[in-house]
N, C-alpha and C positions, 0 to 999 in steps of 0.2 A: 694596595690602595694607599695614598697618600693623607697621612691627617685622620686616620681612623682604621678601625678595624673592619673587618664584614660585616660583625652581630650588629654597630652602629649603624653600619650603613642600610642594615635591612630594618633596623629598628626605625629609621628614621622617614625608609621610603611607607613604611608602617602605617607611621602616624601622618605620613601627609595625603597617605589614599582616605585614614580617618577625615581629614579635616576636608580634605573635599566631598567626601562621601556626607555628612553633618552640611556642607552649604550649596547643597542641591538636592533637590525634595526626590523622593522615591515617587515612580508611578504610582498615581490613587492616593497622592496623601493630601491632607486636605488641611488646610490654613483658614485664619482668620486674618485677614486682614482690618486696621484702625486707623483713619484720618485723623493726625492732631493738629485740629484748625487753628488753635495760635501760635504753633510750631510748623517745621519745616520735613517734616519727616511722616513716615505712616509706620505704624506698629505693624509687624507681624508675631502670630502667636499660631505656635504648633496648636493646631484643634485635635490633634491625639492626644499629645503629653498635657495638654491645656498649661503652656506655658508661653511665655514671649521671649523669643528666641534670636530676634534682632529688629533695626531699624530701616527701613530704604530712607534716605536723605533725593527731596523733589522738589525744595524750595516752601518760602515760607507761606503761610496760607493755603493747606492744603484744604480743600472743598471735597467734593465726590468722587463715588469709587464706582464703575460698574464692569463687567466681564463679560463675554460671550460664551453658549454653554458649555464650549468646550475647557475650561479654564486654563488652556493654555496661555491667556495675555491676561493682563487687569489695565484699565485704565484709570486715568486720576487726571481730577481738574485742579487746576493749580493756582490762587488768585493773583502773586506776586508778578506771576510772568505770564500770565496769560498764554496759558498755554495743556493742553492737554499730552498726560505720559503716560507710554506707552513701555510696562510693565511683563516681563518673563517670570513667568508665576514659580516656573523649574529653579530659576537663579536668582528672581528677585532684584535683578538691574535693570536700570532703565533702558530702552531700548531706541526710543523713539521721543522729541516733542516737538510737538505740533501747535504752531504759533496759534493765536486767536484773536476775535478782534476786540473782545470783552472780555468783564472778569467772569468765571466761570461757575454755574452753581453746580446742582446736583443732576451728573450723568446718564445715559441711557445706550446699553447695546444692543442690538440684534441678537437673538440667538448666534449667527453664523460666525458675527465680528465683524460685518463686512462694514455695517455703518453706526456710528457714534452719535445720539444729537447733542448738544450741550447748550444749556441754557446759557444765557448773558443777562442779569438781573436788570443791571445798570444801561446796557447797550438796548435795552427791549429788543434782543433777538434772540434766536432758536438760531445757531449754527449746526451743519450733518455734514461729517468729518466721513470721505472714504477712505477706509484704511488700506482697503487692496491699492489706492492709489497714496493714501497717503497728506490728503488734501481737501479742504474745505470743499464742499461740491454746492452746497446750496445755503441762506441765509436767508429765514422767515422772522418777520417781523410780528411780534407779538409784546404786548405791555407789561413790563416787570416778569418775566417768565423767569421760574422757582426750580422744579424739580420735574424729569423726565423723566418715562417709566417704563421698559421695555414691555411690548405687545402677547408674547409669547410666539414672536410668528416672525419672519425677516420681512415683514412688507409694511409695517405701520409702527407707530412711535407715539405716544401720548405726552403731550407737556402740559405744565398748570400755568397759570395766568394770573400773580396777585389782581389785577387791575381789573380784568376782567368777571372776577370769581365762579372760574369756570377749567375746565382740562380739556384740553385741543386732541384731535388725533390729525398726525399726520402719514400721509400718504407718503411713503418711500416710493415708490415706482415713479410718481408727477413730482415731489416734492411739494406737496400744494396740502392745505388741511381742508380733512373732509368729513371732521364732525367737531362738536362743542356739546360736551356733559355741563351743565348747568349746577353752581353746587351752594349757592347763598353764602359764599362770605369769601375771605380770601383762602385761597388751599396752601395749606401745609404740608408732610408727606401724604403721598397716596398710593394705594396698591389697583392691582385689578387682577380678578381671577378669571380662569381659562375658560366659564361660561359666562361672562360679562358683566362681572358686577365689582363697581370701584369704590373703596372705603377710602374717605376723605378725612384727615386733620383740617379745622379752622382756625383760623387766628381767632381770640377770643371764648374759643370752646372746647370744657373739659371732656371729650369726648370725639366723637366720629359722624361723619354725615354716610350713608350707603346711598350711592345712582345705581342706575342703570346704564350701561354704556351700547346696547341696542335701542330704548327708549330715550337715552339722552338727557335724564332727569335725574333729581335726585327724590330717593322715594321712603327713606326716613330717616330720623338724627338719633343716634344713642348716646345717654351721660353718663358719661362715668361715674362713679361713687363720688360725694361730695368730697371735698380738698382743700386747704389751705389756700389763699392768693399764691400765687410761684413768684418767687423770688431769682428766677434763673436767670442771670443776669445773659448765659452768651445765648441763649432765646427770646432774648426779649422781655423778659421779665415775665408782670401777668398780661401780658399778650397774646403767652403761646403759654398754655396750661397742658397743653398735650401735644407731643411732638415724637412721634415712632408707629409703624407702622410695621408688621410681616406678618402675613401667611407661611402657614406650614407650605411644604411639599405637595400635598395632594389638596391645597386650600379648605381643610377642613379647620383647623383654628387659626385665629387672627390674633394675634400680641399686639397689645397697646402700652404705651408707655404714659407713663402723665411725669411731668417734672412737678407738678403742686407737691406731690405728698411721697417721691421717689421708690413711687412703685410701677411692675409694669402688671395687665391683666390680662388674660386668655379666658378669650370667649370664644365659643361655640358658634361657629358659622352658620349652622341650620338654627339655630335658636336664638342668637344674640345674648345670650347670656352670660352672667360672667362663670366661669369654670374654678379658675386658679385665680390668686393674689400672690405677688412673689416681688417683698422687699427687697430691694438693691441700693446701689451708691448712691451718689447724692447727684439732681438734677440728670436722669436718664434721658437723652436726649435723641438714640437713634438704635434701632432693634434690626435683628437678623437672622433667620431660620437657616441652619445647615443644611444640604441639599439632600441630607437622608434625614432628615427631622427631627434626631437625634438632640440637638440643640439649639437654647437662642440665647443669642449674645445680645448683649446691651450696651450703647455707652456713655460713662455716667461725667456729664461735662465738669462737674465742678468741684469733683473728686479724682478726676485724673485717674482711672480707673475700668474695665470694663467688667462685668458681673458675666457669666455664662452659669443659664438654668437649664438641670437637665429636665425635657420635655415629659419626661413618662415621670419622672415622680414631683415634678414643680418646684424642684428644689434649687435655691440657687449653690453650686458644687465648687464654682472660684472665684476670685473676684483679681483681676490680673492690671497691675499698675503698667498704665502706659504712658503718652505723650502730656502737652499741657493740652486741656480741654478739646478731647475726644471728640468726634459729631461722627460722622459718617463709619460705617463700618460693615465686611460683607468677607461672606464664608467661598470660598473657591475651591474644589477639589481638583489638585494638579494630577493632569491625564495625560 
């Protein structure tokens, strides 16, 4: 050989099976993914090693994150370029983007992947992206629409409504919406569990509204412990005193975050009560349950920072420096 010996050349093909074996995920292993909304990038962090272990670059204004359950793809709304990307969870490069006609808020998938809705805050539309095609399929019209929230099912899609103060369900089969949960004020995050019941943030309220999304109401409000006015400036200040929202896995606790007094709380689903109190960074602005429930992430906008608590003992175990002001963030296990 030319320019080296064997031992070099075996050492060197060595290290580069190392380095690509280090930048593609092993089947089963599972990530964190972090939107930094006044940055141009999303954080990833080993959720084994709980460490951040690189950046994907998507453009500036990154917004939401959502996945289908297989977590072979992640998407990502993107506000600069309007546009939704389309993310290899194995490699972490982008794969795909998909123009839009508005800026994007917080995403929604189907379990399958087949379709994406994405809200347009500014545009008052609901866009629903086919991915098997590749392409915008339908545009519902709806007033300041917030955050999307996948069904648990490929046939239906839930969106919220500032203007309206209320969460839409949409029909995927018609594309046409074929219900309205009622929720008194304007919605912030929301979740909904796989018997039908949707926990709502308000603008204005330290705490959570609970509907019913068979009844279509909302059927009581819970406060959080008293707080500080919030000072969180990329929420709005004291407009949004609570801003996060996750269910466990099997929707037996619910994590709430407050930015008032930067903590977040788990409470007991069958009792509303509060369980655990678990300090973190400062202004926690968006929460995450691992898909084994092992963990919940948090991220703390104005500490540039995300906190991860382990769930069996309440403890928060790291606190991991990310982008500039963190918001959106979600656990994928690559399969």
């Amino acid at each position: 050989m030319k320019g080296g010996n064997r031992a070099d050349w075996i050492s060197c093909c060595a290290a580069l099976g190392l380095f690509i074996a280090s930048t593609v995920a092993a089947p089963g292993a599972s990530k964190l993914y972090v939107t930094n909304s006044r940055g141009d990038d999303i954080t990833v962090i080993d959720a084994t090693a709980l460490k951040a272990v690189h950046d994907i670059k998507v453009g500036e204004n990154v917004h939401g994150l959502c996945s289908p359950a297989a977590g072979d793809r992640l998407f990502a709304t993107v506000e600069s370029d309007k546009s939704l990307k389309v993310i290899d969870t194995n490699t972490d490069k982008v794969l795909d983007t998909i123009a839009l006609a508005g800026e994007p808020n917080q995403c929604a998938s189907t379990p399958n992947g087949r379709y994406v809705a994405v809200p347009e805050f500014y545009s008052d539309t609901i866009e629903i992206v086919d991915l098997s095609q590749k392409r915008i399929v339908a545009q519902l019209g709806l007033p300041h629409p917030h955050n999307c929230v996948d069904a648990n099912n490929d046939s239906e899609i839930f969106c919220s409504s500032f203007d309206m103060h209320a969460v839409y369900r949409i029909d995927l089969k018609t594309m046409t919406y074929s219900g309205e949960i009622a929720l008194g004020g304007e919605p912030r995050p929301f979740v909904i569990t796989r018997d039908g019941r949707l926990y709502a943030q308000l603008s204005m309220l330290h705490g959570f509204v609970v509907a019913s999304v068979l009844e279509q109401k909302t059927v009581s409000r819970v406060q959080l412990p008293p707080a500080p006015i919030s000072t969180c400036i990329a929420e709005a200040g004291p407009s949004t005193p609570s801003h996060g929202l996750a269910l466990t896995p099997e929707d037996k606790d619910l994590w709430v975050t407050s930015l008032a007094d930067d903590r977040v709380y788990d409470y007991d689903a069958a009792t509303m009560r509060v369980s655990a109190t678990v300090h973190v960074g400062k202004c926690p602005s968006w929460i995450a349950a691992s898909p084994d429930g092992r963990y919940i992430a948090v991220s703390n906008s104005s500490s540039d920072d995300a906190s991860i608590i382990d769930r069996k003992s309440r403890q928060e175990i790291a606190r991991l420096k990310v982008g500039h002001v963190p918001k959106r963030l979600l656990f994928v296990d690559v399969k």
